[in-house]
N, C-alpha and C positions, 0 to 999 in steps of 0.2 A: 252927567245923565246917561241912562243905558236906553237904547231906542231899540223894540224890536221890530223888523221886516216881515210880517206874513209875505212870502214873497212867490218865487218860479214866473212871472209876468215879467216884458221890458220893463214896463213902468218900475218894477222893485228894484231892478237892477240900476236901471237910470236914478232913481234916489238915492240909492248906496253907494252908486258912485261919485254924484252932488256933494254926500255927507263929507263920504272918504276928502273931497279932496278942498271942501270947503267948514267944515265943521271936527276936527280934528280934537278937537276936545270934546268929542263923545262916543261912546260906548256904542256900536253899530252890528245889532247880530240879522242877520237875515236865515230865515226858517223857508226850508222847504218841504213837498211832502215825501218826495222821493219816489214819484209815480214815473219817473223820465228816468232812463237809464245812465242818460250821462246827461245830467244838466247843464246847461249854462249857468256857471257860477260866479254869484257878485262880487264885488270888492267886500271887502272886512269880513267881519268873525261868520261862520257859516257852520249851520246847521241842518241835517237833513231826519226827516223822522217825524210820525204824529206826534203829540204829547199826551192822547190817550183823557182824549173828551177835554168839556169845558172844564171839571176840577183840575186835572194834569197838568192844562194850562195857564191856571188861575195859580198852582203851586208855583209853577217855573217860574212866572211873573214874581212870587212871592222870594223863589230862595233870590234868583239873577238879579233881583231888584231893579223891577223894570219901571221906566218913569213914563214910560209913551209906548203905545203901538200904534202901528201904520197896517194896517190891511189891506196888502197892493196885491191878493193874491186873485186867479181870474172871475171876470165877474160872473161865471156858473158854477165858482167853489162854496156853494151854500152852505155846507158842513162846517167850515171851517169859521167863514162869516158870524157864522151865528154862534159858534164855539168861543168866537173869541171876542163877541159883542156880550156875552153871560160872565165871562172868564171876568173880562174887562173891567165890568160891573162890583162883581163880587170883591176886587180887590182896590177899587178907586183908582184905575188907572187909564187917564186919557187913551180915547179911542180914536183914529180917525180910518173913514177906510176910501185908498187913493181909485175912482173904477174911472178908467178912462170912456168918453162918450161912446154908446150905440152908435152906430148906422145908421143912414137917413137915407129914403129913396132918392132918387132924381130921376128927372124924366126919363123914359127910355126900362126903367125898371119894370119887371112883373115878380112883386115880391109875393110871397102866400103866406104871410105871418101864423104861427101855430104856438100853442102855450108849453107844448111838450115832445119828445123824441116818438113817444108811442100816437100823438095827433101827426105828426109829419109823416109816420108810417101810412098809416092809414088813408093820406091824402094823396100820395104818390103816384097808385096805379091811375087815378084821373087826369096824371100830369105826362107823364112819360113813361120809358120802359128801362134806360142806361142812366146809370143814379150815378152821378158824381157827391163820396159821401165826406161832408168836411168835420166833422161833430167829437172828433176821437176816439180815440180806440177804444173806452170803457161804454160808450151809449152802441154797440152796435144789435145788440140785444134785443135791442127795441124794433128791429129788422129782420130777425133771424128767420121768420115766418114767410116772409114776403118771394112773389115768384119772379121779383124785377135782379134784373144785372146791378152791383154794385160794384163802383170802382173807391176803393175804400183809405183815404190817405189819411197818416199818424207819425209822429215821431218814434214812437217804436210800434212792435205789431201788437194787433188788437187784439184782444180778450175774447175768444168766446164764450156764446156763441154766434156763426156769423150767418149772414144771410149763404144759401147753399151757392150763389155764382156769386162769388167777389173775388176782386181781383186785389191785392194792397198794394199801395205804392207808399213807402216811407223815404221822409221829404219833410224838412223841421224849413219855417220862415225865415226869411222875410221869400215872398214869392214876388214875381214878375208878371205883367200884362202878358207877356208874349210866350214866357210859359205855362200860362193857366191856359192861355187860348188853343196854343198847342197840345195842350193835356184835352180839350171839350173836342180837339175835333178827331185830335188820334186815338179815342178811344170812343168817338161818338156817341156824346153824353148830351141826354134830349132835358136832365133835370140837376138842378144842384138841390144840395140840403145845406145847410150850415147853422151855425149858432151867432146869435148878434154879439162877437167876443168883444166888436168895436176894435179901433186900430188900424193903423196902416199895413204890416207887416202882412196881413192875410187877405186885406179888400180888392186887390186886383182880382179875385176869384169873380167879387159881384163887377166887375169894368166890362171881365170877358165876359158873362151871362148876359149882360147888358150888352155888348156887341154882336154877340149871336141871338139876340132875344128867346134866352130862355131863361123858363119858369126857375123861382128860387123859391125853397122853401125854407123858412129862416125862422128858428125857432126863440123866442121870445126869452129876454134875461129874466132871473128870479128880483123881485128887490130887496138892497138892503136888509138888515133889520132895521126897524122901525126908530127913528130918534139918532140915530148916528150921524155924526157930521162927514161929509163928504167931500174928497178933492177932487177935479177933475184930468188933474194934471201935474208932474211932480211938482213947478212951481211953486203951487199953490199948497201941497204938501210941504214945503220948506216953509214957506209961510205961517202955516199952520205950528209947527215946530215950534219957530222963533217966537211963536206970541205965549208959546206954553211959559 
């Protein structure tokens, strides 16, 4: 069997390294987009590049003779999601896609849930004035108007255009309590922004907001496409595998 990885997420990495070292008798490619300069790359066959829409994809599936995809790639890559829940379709080949859980308040929280980058703009200046911004480098855009201070972190630098005062700090996860904390108060950051990506690797961001009690504005995942079976956890994507 050939398994493809819509991958760039730990999640894709932790199942291709699963696969590699417990299913040896399969075909394991993992796809990335190639938006990160230097990725983290997974164990087995690896590919980096769009495949140029839902048909591109539905082909590749077709020549590499694909028997399963896993879409472990982040849960706000909607383009691809749905590129490759169409793809999927058009060619009969099992879909599943791996999104690790949201975020969940807990006491102590002031979250400002919003459905979009341009609603989290817009809510800002009644929060604060020094924006700690977590969202990436492709959404700053949605900012560029604005008269507030941005401290702006990414894995590599952000695309404009930027808001006129930002500052970047590039800085790839997993982070720490005691570094996000040090980051809100040496640059005196009254707001966060962030996307609900879920996961460990970036939550200390909400520990320290929540230690300092400041406002988070956190901007809401897209869903699925509609009818897709879902993992929560590679587990359960191995699972999912074995019963194919």
């Amino acid at each position: 069997m050939h398994i493809l990885i819509l991958g760039g997420t730990t999640e894709a990495r932790e199942l291709a390294a699963a696969l590699a070292a417990t299913r040896p008798d399969l075909r394991v490619t993992s796809s990335l987009a190639g938006r990160v300069a230097q990725p983290r790359l997974p164990a087995g066959e690896v590919r980096i590049g769009g495949f140029g829409g839902p048909a591109g994809l539905a082909a590749w599936l077709r020549a590499e003779h694909v028997d399963a995809v896993i879409d472990a790639t982040h849960p706000f890559a909607g383009a691809i999601s749905r590129n490759a829940a169409e793809a999927a379709t058009e060619v009969h080949t099992p879909l599943l896609a791996l999104r690790r859980p949201g975020w969940v308040p807990v006491p102590g929280d002031h979250w400002h849930p919003v459905g979009s980058l341009a609603e989290a703009a817009a809510l800002l200046p009644s929060l604060g004035r020094r924006v700690f911004l977590t969202t990436g480098r492709q959404g700053l855009a949605a900012f560029a108007g604005s008269p507030l201070h941005f401290l702006a972190r990414s894995v590599d630098a952000p695309e404009p255009p930027l808001p006129a005062s930002t500052e970047v700090l590039l800085d790839r996860g997993p982070f720490t309590l005691d570094g996000e904390l040090r980051i809100l108060r040496d640059h005196r950051i009254d707001v966060l922004v962030t996307k609900d990506s879920g996961g460990a690797a970036t939550a200390p961001k909400l520990a320290a907001a929540r230690e300092l009690s400041l406002p988070v504005v956190i901007v809401r995942r897209p869903d699925p496409p509609a009818g897709l079976p879902t993992a929560p956890d590679v587990l359960s994507a191995l699972t999912w595998l074995a019963g194919l």
